[in-house]
Each structure stands twice: as C-alpha cells, then as structure tokens.
MARLOMAR-563629 format. One record per residue: residue in three letters; y, x, z of N, C-alpha, C in turn. Coordinates in steps of 0.001 Angstrom, whole numbers, plus 500000, padded with zeros to 6 digits. Layout:
BEGIN
AlaYXZYXZYXZ
...
//
This chain:
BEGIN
Unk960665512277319652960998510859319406962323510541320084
Unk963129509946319309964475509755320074964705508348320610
Unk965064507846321249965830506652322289965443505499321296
Unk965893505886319723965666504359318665964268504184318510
Unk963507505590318343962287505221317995961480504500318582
Unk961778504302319903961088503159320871960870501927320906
Unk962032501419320185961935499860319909961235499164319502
Unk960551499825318816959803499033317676957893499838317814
Unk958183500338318854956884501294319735955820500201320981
Unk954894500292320664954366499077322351954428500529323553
Unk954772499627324863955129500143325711954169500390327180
Unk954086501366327651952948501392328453951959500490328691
Unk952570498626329348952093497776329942951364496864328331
Unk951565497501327278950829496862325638951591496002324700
Unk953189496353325328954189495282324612954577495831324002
Unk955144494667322844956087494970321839957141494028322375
Unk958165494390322718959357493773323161959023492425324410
Unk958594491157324191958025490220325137956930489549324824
Unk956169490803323651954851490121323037954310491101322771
Unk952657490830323503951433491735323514951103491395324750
Unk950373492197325383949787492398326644948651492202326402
Unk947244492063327714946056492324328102945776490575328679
Unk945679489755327473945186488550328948943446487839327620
Unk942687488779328528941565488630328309940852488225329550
Unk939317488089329322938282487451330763938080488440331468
Unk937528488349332614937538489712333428936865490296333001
Unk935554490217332603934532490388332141934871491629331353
Unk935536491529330135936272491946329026937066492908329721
Unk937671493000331018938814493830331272938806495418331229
Unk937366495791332100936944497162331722936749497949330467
Unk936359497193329492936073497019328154937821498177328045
Unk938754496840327479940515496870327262940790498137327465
Unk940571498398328929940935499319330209940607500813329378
Unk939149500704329035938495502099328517939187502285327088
Unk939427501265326700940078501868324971941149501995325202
Unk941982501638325932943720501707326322943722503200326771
Unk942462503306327435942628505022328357942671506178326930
Unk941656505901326588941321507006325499941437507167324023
Unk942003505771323595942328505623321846942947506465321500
Unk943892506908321766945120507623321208944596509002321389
Unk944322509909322256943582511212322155942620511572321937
Unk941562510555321405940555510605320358941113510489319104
Unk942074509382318802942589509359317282943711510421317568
Unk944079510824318200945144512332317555944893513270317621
Unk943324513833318203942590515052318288942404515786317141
Unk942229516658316773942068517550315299941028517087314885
Unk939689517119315475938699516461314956938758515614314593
Unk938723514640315103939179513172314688939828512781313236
Unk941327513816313016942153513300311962941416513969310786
Unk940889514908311367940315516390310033938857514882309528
Unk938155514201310028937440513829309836937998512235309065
Unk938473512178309778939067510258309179940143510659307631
Unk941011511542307514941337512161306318940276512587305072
Unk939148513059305615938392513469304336938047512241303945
Unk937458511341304945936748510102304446937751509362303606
Unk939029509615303836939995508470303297940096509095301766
Unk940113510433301836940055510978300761938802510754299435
Unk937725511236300413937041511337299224935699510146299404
Unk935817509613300314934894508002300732935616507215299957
Unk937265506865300544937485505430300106938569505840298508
Unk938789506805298433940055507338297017941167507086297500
Unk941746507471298720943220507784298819943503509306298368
Unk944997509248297935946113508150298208945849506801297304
Unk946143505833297484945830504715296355947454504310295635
Unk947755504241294355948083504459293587949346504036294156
Unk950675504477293253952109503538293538952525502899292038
Unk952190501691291301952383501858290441953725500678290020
Unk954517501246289457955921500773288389956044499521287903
Unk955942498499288379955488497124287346956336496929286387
Unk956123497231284957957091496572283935957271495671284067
Unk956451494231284306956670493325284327957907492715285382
Unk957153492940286324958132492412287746959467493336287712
Unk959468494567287286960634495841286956961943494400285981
Unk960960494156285125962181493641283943962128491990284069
Unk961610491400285442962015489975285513962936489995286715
Unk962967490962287223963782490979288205965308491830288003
Unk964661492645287242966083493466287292966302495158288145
Unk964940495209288901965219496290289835963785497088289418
Unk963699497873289866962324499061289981961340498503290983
Unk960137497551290688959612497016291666957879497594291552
Unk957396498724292829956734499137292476955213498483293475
Unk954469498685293047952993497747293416952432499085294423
Unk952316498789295415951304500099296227949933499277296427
Unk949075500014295693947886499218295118946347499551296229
Unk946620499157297480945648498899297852944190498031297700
Unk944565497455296812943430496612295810942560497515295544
Unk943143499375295154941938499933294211941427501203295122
Unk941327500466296462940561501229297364939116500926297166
Unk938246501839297973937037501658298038936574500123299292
Unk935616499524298775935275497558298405936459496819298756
Unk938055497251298115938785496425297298940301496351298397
Unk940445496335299240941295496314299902941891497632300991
Unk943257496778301785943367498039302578942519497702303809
Unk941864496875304273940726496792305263940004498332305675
Unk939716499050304731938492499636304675939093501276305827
Unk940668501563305558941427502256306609941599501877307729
Unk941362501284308184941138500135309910939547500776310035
Unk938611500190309394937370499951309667936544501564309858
Unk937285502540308882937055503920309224937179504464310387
Unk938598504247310986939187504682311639938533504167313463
Unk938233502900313022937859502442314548936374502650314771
Unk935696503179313397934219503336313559933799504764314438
Unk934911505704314021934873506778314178934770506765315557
Unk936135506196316263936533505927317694935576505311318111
Unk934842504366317858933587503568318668932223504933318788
Unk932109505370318000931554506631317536931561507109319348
Unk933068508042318975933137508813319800933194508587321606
Unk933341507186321621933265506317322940931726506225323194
Unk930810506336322258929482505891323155929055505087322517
Unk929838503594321523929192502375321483927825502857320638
Unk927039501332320643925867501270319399926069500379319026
Unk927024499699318820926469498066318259927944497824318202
Unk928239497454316923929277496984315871929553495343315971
Unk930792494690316717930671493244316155932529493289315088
Unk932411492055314425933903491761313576933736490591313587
Unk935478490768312935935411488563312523935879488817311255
Unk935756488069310314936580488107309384936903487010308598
Unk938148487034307848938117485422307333938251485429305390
Unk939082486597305089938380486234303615937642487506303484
Unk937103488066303990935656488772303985935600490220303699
Unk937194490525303364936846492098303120937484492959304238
Unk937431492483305875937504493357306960935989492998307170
Unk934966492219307227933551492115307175933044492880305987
Unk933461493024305195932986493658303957933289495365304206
Unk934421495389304871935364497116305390934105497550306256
Unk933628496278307600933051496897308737931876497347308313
Unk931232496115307610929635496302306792929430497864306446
Unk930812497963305298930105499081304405930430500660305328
Unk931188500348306574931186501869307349930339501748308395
Unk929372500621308671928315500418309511927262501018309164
Unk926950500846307299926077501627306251926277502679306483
Unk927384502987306336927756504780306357926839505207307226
Unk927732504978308668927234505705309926926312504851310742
Unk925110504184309907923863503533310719923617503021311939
Unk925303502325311732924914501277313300924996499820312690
Unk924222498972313968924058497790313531925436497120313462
Unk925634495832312749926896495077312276926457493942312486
Unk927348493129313334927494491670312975928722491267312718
Unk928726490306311835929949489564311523930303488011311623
Unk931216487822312342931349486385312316932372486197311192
Unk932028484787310664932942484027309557932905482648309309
Unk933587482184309654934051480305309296932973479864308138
Unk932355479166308307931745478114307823932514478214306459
Unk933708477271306256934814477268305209934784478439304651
Unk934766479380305327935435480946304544934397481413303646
Unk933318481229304678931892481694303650931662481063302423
Unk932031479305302119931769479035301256932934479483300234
Unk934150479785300318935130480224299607935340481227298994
Unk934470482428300258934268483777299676933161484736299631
Unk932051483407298577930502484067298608930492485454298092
Unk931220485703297118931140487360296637931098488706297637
Unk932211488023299364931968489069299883930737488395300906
Unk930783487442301020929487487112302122928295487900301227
Unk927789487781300224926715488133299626926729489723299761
Unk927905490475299275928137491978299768927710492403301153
Unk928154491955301817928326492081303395926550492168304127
Unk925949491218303568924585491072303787923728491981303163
Unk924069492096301790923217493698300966923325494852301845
Unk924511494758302425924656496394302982923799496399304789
Unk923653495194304767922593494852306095923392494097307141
Unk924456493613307235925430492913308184924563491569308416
Unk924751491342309503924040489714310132925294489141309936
Unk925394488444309204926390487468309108926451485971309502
Unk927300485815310634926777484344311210927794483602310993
Unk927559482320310693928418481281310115928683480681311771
Unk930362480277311553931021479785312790930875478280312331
Unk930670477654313210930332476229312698931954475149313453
Unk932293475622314465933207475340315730934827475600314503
Unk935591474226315682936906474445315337937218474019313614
Unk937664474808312957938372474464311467937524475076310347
Unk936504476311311343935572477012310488936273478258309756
Unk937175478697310524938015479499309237937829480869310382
Unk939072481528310382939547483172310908939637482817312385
Unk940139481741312963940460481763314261939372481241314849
Unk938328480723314600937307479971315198935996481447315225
Unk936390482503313796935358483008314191935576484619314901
Unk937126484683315177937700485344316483937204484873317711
Unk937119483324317996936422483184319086935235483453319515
Unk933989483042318578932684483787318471932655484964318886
Unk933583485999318055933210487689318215933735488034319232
Unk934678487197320102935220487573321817934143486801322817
Unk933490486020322270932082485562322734931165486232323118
Unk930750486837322047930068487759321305929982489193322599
Unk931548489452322589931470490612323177931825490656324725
Unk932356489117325355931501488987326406930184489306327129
Unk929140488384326264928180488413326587927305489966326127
Unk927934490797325581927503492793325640928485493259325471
Unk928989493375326728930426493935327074930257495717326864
Unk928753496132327222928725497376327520928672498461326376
Unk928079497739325456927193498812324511927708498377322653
Unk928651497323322848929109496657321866930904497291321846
Unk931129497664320646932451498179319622933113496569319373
Unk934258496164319679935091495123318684935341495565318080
Unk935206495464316658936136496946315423937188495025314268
Unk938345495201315646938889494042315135939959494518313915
Unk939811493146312984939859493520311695942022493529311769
Unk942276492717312518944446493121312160945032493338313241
Unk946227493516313052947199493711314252947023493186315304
Unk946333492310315848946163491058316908945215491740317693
Unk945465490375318976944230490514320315945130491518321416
Unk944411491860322079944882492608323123945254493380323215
Unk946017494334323716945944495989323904945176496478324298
Unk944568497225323483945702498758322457945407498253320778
Unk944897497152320676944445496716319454945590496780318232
Unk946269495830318311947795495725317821948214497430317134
Unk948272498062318158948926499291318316948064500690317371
Unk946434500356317659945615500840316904945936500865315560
Unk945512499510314977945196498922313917946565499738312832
Unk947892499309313545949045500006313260948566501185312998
Unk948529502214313544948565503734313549947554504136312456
Unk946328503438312619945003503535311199945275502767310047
Unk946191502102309952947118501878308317948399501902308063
Unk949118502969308924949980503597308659949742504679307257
Unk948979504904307472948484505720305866949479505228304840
Unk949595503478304626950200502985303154951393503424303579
Unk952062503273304555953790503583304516954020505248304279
Unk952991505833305098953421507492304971952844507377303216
Unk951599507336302323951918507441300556953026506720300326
Unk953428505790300865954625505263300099955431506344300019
Unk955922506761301604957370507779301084956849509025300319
Unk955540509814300290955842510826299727955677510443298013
Unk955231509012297944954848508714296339956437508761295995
Unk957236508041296908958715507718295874959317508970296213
Unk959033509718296654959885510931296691959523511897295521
Unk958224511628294626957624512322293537958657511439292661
Unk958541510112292387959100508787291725960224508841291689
Unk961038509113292471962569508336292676963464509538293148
Unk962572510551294073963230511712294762964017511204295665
Unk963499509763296763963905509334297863962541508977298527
Unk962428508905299370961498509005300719961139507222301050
Unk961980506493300726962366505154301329962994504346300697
Unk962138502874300234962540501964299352963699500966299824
Unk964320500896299096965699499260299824964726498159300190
Unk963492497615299846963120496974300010961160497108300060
Unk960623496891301856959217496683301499958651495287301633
Unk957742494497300938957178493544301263956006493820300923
Unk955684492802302163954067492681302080953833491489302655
Unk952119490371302721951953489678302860951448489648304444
Unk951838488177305165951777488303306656950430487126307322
Unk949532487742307947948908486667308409948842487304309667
Unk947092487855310087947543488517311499948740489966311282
Unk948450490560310467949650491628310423948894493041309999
Unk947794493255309542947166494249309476948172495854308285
Unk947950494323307028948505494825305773950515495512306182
Unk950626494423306503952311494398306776952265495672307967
Unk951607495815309016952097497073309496952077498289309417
Unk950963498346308655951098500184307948951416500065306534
Unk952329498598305955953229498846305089954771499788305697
Unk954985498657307112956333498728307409956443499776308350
Unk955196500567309020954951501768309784956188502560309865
Unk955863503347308982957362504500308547958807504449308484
Unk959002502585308389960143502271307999960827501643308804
Unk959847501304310605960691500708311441961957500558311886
Unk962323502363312249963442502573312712964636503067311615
Unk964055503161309975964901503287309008965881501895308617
Unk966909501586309577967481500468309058967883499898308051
Unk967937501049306960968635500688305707967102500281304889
Unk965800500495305625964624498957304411964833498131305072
Unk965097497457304099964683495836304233962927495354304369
Unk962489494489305558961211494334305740960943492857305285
Unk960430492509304751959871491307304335958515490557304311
Unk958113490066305146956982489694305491956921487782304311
Unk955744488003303882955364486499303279954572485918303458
Unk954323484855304750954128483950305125953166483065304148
Unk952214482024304484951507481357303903951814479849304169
Unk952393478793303887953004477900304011952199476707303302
Unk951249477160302717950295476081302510950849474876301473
Unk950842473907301702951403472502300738953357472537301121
Unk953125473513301974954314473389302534954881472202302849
Unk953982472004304628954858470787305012954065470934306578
Unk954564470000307534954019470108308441952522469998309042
Unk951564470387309592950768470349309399949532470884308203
Unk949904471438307119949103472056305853950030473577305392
Unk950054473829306815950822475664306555950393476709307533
Unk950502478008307091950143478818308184951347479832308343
Unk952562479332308261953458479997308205953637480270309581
Unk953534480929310347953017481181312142954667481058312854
Unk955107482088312228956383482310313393957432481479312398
Unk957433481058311130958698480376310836957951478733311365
Unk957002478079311602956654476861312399956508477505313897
Unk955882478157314299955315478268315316956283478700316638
Unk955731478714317591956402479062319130955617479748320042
Unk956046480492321036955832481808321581954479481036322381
Unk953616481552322760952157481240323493951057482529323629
Unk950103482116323749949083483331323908948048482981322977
Unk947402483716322508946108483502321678945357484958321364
Unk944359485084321755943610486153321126943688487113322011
Unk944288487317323482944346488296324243945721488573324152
Unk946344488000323498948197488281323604948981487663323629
Unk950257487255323981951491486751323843951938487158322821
Unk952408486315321661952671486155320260953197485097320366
Unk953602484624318830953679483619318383952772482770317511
Unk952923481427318108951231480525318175951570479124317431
Unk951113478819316358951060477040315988950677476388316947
Unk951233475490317663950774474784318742951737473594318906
Unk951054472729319583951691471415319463952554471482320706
Unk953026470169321436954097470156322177953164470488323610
Unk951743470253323737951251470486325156950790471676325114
Unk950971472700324197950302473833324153948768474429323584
Unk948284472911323144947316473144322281947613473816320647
Unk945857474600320513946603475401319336946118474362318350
Unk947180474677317054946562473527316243945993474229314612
Unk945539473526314330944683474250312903945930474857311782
Unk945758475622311615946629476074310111946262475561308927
Unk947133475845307770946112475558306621946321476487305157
Unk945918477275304730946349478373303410944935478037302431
Unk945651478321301571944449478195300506943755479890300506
Unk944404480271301154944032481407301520943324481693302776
Unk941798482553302745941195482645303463941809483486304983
Unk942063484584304136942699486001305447944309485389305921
Unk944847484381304986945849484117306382945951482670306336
Unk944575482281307083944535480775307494944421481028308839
Unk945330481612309860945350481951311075946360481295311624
Unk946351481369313266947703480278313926948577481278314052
Unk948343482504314138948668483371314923949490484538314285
Unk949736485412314433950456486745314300950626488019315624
Unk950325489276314854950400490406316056951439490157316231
Unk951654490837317763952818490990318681953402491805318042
Unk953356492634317049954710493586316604955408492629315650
Unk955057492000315083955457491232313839956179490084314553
Unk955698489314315759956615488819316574957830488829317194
Unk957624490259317306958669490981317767959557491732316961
Unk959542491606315524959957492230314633961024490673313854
Unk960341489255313752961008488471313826962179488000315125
Unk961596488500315951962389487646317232963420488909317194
Unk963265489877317122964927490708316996965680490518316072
Unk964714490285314797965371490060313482965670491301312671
Unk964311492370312988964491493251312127963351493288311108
Unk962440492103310657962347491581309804962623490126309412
Unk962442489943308133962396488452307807961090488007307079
Unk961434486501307416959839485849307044960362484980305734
Unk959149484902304802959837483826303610958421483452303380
Unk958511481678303622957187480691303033956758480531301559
Unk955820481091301793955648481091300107953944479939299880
Unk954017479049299307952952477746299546951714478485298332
Unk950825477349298776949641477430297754950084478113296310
Unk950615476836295505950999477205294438951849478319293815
Unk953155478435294734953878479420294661953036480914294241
Unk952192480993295284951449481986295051949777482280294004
Unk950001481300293367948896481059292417949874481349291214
Unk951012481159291311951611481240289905952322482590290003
Unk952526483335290828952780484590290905950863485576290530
Unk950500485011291333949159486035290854948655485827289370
Unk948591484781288623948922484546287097949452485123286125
Unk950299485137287034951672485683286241951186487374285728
Unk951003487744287234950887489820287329949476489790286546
Unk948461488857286591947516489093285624947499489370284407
Unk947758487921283965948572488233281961949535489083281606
Unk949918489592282350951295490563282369950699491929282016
Unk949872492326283455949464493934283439948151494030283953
Unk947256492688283641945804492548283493945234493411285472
Unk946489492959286350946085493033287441945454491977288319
Unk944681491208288671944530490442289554944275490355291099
Unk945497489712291790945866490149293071944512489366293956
Unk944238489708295131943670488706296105944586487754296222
Unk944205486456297172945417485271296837945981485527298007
Unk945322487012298932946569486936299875947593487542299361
Unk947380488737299005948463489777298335949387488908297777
Unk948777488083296650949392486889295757950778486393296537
Unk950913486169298140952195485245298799953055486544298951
Unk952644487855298629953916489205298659954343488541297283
Unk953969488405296256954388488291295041955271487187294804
Unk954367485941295080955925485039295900956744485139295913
Unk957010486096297027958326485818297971958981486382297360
Unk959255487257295948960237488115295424961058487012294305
Unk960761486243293977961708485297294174962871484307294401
Unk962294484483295726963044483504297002963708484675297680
Unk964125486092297181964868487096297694966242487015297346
Unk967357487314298110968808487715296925968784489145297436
Unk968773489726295497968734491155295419970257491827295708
Unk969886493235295722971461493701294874970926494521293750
Unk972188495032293113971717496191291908970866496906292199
Unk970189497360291449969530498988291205968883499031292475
Unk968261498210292856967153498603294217965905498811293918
Unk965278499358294525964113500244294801963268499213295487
Unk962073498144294844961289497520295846959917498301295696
Unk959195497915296953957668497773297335956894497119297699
Unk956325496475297093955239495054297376953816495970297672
Unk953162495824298594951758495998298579950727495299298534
Unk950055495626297488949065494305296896947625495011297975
Unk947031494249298687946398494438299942944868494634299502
Unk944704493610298044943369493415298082943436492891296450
Unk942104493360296133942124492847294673941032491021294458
Unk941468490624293958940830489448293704939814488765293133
Unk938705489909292752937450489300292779937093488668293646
Unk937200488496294992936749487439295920937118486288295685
Unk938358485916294986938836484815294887938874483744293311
Unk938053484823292670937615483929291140937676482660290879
Unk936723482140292074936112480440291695937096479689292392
Unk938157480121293578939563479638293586940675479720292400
Unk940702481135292102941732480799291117941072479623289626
Unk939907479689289120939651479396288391939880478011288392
Unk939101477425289820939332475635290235941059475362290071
Unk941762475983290347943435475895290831944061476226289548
Unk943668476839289176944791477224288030944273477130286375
Unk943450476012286712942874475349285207943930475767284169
Unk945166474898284566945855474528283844946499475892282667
Unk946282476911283727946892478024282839945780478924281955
Unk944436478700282011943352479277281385943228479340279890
Unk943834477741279311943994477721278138944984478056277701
Unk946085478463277857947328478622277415947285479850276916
//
C-alpha cells in the first residue's frame, strides 16, 4: 500500500480523516474493543474468504450482472451501465454485509443475532442468513417503515425474525438504531450487532466497507470484459447511511480520474422535509461516531424526511463524510419526485424496476455536466418490489399513460 492509499483508509484510533471513532456506553465498550481486535484476521483468513466467496457465489448469484442501459446509454449520450444489485439473492446488495458479518459473529462465539433496518431488506439480508445458519434474529423497524414496507416485514417474519415495531422518535431507521443499541446494551455478552451500513462505531464503518467491496472489485473486472478498462469516468450510487455507495466507490478511492457521486435524498426539497445529511447537515455525533448530523442550532438531532424508507436517516458513515469534507466526492439532492420519475422512466424503458432508493442514483444523472464518450456506473442497490404500493399511490398519474 503506498502513502496515497491511506487517505481514504480509517486509521488505527477508527477515523476517517476527523470522522469516526468509538463514542459508545461503557457498557458497549468491551463489546467495540473485541471486534476492533479481531475483525480483520477473521475476515482475511483463508477460511473465512474460501467460505464467504462460495456463499456469494452460489447462495446469493454473484457476480451480479453489469448491464448497458439503452435507454439511459441514448438519453444521455454516454455508455451508462446499471450494476444490478437488485438481482441478488432477497433483492438487494444488503445480503453481502449480512453474510459476511454472520460468518464473523459465527466465528467470535455470538448466539443471538440483533439488526435495525429501515426499508427492510438489511432485516430481510439478516433474517434470511439467520435461516441459513440457525441463530435466533431480531429486528428492529420504525413503526412508519413497517407500514410502508409490509412485503419485507411479512418476509422477514416467515423466515422466523421477531420483528419489533419502534414506536419512539419519527418511527423510521434512526429511532430503530436506537432500540438495537438498546437492545445490545442490555446482552452485551452473547448478542452479534450485524449492523446493516457504513455507520456506528468502529470497526463498523470499515467492516461493512470491506464486505461490499465485492460491487466495485465486479465492476472493474466486468468493464474490463466490456470496455477493456478496469475503471469507469464516472460511479454513482445512492447515499443514506453509506452501505451501497461504499463498496460501489471501494476500488475507486484512490483512482482520481472516477468521478464519485453520491445521491442524496432531499425529500420535498426544502428545509425541514429532506434527508440530504451532509449537503443540510453539520459535523456532530450520532450512532457511536463523529459524522455528519441534521441537527438544529443546540445540537439536537432533528427528524429527516425521504419518501424513502432506507435513506430516511440524519446521518451518514464517517467515510462518506470524509469523502465530502475533502471533496473527493460530490453530493447531488435528488427529491421525492425527482426520483419517482427516474424509476418510471427505467421501468417502461427496460421493464426494470428500481427500489425508490436506488431510484435517487437515477436522479442525479441529470443534474450531472457530462463530457464526451464517458463511461458511467450507477448501482441500482435494490429491486422494487418492496416499494409497489408507494410507487403505485405516487405515480398514479403515469399508470395510465
């Protein structure tokens, strides 16, 4: 690793540049302490990878596809290709996190599985590798979220998950983060966090990264079959805690010549009805880290708002923080609608239907200024059966047409 590759690396003490760290309850600290000691030489052991590779292989169907969009190819003007985590096994890229940390809880000792999740398919990821390997699951989820995204609440419970409704706060992703740090307070010993994005404490952030790094390493060897280059001019992906976006942008940190593009959820787009984190928000703590936090002028956090379940969060991982605050990515707000009429769009087009998070990557291409003949990558995160009886309520207008 050379001198550059560091930058964009967390650093002994759990930082990414002046965001991350360990500020959890004491309680919790031993917990931190033991996964900080041993994550990384359990996940880079031969066993380990020989085992989390087959599963990715022949459990969930990686590699998952890179596919060419005519559509978006010839409205834009450039080669814009879809890395289709949608057509993983139960629908998203969740399910490479949830492998990966099951394994590691595995090999630590735990028995007992908790998550949070907010539009339901990192609860839906944990559920169905809890099935696998026959440990118990609980899941917390917002009140709101559950009613938004019964398809995976109802999944989640078939496969045997206790699924408990967060009643506290806004009812959404951040209220039922608090629960599952509750949660794992009160069985600090014998209880796995198998947290669903980039966020929370160290080594979490840093984890989560390294177990969906997968999409950036198929990316380069897909366009190197594709294009006979390794590395697109341009990756985007959609940003809430950061799960999707960092083992999009994994591979491509220290390659200066991609462009990183993160898309933001901006809601009605206006103050107060957005979850656009770091283009509203300001530096604070939440979740066990120093990030960047929606919060008002006394430091209270304040509610977000997305029509979207998975990024109705205040918050953002510390790499993605730190990836804005150097400015080696950029953020672009892409609102409710914006992103209802992009997921529309890729439907009638090439009979794909995005999740409505994926939907704010689609967005933001847009609100980009291109140049010639570039090479993009959008990664569509999740496919959108969860989100039916949203799009259907929202986008009446285009059903008959």
């Amino acid at each position: 690793m050379n001198s550059s590759d560091a930058t964009y690396c967390v650093d002994e003490r759990g930082f990414f540049g002046r965001y991350g760290g360990v500020y959890v309850p004491e309680i919790l600290k031993p917990n931190t302490d033991a996964l900080s000691a041993c994550y990384r030489q359990i996940i880079e052991s031969e066993a380990f990878q020989h085992e989390y590779h087959s599963l990715l292989r022949d459990y969930v169907g990686r590699p998952s596809p890179l596919w060419l969009s005519p559509s978006l190819s010839r409205r834009y003007g450039r080669r814009v290709y879809l890395k289709r985590e949608d057509l993983n096994h139960t629908g998203a890229h969740k399910i490479n996190n949830a492998l990966g940390q099951i394994l590691l809880a595995r090999a630590m000792g735990k028995t007992r599985i908790i998550a949070e999740t907010g539009a339901g398919q990192h609860g839906l990821a944990t559920a169905t590798v809890c099935a696998l390997f026959d440990m118990p699951c609980t899941v917390y989820m917002g009140q709101v979220d559950i009613a938004r995204q019964q398809p995976n609440v109802a999944k989640m419970r078939l496969l045997g998950a206790d699924v408990r409704a967060v009643e506290s706060g806004n009812q959404t992703l951040k209220d039922a983060v608090n629960e599952a740090l509750r949660d794992w307070c009160s069985h600090p010993s014998e209880t796995f966090y198998l947290m669903g994005s980039a966020v929370g404490p160290h080594p979490y952030p840093d984890l989560v990264e390294r177990l969906q790094a997968v999409i950036s390493k198929e990316i380069c060897a897909q366009l190197l079959e594709k294009e006979g280059r390794e590395y697109p001019d341009m990756a985007v992906a959609c940003l809430g805690g950061g799960s999707n976006a960092a083992g999009t942008f994994h591979r491509f940190l220290n390659e200066k010549s991609v462009r990183l593009v993160c898309a933001e959820a901006d809601g009605l787009g206006i103050v107060g009805k957005s979850a656009a984190t770091i283009i509203r928000g300001c530096d604070g703590i939440l979740h066990g880290a120093r990030t960047i936090v929606m919060q008002d002028e006394d430091g209270q956090i304040t509610e977000p708002y997305s029509i979207s379940a998975g990024l109705d969060y205040p918050g953002v991982g510390p790499l993605h923080a730190h990836l804005a605050q150097s400015g080696r990515a950029e953020m672009v707000a892409v609102t409710d609608g914006e992103a209802l009429a992009a997921a529309y769009e890729l439907n009638r087009s090439e009979g794909i239907l995005p999740a409505i998070e994926s939907a704010h990557a689609l967005g933001a291409l847009g609100k980009l200024a291109w140049k010639q003949e570039q090479v993009v990558v959008v990664t569509l995160s999740g496919r959108g059966d969860k989100d039916i009886e949203t799009y259907l309520k929202h986008c009446s207008k285009y059903i008959n047409q």
